[in-house]
C-alpha positions as CSV (number, residue, x, y, z in Angstrom):
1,X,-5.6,-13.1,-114.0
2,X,-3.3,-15.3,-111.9
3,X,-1.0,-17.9,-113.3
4,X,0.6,-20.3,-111.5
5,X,4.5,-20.4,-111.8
6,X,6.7,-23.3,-111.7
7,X,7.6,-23.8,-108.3
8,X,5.4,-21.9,-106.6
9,X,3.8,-24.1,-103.4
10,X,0.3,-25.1,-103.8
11,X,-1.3,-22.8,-101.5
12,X,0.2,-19.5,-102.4
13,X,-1.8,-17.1,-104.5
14,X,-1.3,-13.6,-105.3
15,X,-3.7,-10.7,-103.7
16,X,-5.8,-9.9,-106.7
17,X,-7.4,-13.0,-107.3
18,X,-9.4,-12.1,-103.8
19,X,-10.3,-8.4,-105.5
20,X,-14.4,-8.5,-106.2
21,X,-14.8,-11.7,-104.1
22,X,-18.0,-11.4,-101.6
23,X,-17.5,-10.7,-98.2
24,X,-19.9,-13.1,-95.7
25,X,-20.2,-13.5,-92.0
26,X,-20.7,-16.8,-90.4
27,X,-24.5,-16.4,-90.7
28,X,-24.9,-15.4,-94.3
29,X,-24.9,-12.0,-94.2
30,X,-23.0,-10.1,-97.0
31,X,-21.3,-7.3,-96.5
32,X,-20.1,-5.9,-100.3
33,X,-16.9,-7.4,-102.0
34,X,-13.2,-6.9,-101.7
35,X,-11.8,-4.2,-102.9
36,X,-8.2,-4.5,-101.5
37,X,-5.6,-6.3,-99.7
38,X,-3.6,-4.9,-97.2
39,X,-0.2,-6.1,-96.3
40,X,1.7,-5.1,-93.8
41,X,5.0,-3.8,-95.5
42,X,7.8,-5.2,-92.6
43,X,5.9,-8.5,-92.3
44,X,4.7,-9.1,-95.6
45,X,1.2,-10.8,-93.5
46,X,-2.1,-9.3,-94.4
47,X,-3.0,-6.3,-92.4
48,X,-6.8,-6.0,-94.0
49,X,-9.0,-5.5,-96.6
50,X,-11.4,-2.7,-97.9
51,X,-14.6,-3.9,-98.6
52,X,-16.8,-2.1,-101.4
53,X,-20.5,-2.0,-100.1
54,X,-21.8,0.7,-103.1
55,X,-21.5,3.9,-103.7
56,X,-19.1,5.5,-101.9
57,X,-19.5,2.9,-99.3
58,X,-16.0,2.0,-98.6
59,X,-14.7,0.5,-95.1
60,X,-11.2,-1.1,-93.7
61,X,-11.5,-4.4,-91.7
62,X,-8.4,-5.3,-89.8
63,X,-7.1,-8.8,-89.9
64,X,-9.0,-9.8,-86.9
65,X,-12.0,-9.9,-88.7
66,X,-10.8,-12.5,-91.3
67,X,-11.8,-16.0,-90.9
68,X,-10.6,-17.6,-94.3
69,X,-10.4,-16.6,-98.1
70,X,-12.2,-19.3,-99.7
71,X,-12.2,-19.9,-103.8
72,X,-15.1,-17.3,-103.8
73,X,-15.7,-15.3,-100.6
74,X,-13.8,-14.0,-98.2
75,X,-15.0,-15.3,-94.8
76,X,-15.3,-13.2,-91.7
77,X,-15.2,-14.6,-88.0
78,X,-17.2,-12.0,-86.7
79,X,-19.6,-9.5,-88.2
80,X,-18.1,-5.5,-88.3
81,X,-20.5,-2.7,-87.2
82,X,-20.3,-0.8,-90.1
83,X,-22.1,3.0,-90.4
84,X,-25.3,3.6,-92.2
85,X,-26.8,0.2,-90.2
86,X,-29.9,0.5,-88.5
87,X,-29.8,0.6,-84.8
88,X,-32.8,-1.4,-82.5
89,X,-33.2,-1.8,-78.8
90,X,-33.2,-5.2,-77.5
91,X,-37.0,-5.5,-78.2
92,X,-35.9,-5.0,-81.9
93,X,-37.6,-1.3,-81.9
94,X,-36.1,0.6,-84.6
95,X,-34.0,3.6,-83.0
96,X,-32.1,4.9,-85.7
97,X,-28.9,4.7,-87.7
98,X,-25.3,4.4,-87.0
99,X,-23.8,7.7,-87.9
100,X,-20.0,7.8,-87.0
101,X,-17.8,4.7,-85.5
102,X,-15.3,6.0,-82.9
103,X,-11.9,4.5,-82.5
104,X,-8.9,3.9,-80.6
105,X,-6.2,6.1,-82.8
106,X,-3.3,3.5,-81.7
107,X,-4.8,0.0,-81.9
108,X,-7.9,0.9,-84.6
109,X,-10.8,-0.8,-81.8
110,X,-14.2,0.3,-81.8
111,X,-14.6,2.3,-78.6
112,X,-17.9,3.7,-79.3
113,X,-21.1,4.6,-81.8
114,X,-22.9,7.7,-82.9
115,X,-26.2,6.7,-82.7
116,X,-28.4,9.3,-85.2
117,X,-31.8,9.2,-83.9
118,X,-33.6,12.2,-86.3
119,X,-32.3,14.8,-88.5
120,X,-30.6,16.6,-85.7
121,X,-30.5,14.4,-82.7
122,X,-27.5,12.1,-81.6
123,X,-26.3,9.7,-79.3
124,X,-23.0,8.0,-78.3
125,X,-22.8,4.6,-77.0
126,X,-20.2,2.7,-75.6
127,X,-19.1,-0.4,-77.7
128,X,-20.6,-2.4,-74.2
129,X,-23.7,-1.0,-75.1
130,X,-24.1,-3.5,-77.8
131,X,-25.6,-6.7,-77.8
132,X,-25.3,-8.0,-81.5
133,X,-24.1,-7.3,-84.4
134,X,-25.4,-8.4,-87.7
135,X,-27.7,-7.0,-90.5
136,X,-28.7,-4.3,-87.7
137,X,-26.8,-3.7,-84.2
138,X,-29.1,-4.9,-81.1
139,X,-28.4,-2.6,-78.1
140,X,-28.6,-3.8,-74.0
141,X,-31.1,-1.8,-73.2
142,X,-34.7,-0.6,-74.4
143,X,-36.0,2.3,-76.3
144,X,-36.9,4.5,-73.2
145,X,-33.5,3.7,-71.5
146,X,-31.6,5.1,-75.0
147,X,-34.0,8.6,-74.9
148,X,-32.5,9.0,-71.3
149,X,-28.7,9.2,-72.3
150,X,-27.0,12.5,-72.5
C-alpha cells in the first residue's frame, strides 16, 4: 500500500499501486493484469510492463503500447499480438493459432508470426500480413492463399 508523503506532487505515485491492475485496449478487450513495471535504469521513464494472462502466460509490452494508467486499468493505445491467439483469414475462417512471435533482437519490433496450423504444420507471416489485431489476428489474405505459403 502507497502512502502519500509530504511534499510529494500530486501526480506522482510509486510503481506498485499499478501491480494487479487490468490491462484493456481501446475496444474493451482485456488482456490479463499487471504484473510489473519496467524502468529504464539511466532514465528513470517506464520502459514496460509484464502483463499476467494465467498460467504461465506472461508477456513484456514495451512503452509504445501504453496509452495511460488510469486509477484502475492500465490503458493500451493499440492492441499486442500476443501467442496462443487464434489466427482467421480475412473472411474470419478460423486458421489456427499463433505459435511463436519473431523479433527484431535490437529494437524488440514484431517482424513476423508462426502461424501453427495442426499438430505438425507451420507457417511464418510477415507482420504486413496482418490486418487486425484484437481478440484474434485477421490476416490480408484468404484461407486458400495462407495453404499456398512455403
Amino acid at each position: 500500500m502507497s502512502v502519500k508523503l509530504e511534499g510529494m506532487p500530486t501526480n506522482v505515485v510509486t510503481a506498485d499501486t499499478f501491480t494487479g491492475k487490468r490491462v484493456i485496449d481501446r475496444e474493451g478487450i482485456e488482456y490479463g493484469k499487471v504484473k510489473h513495471i519496467h524502468i529504464n535504469q539511466e532514465t528513470l521513464v517506464v520502459s514496460g510492463v509484464t502483463i499476467h494472462q494465467g498460467f504461465n502466460k506472461d508477456y513484456y509490452l514495451s512503452d509504445d503500447y501504453i496509452d495511460k494508467f488510469s486509477e484502475e486499468k492500465l490503458l493500451l493505445s493499440r492492441p499486442p499480438v500476443r501467442t496462443g491467439v487464434s489466427v482467421v483469414d480475412i473472411n474470419c475462417h478460423k486458421i489456427g493459432k499463433v505459435k511463436r512471435l519473431h523479433r527484431h533482437p535490437d529494437t524488440n519490433e514484431l517482424e513476423s508470426i508462426e502461424v501453427a496450423d495442426g499438430l505438425m504444420h507451420s507457417k511464418i507471416l510477415s507482420k504486413s500480413e496482418i490486418w487486425g489485431i484484437g481478440e484474434k489476428i485477421i490476416l490480408r489474405m484468404n484461407k486458400d492463399e495462407f495453404k499456398k505459403i512455403e
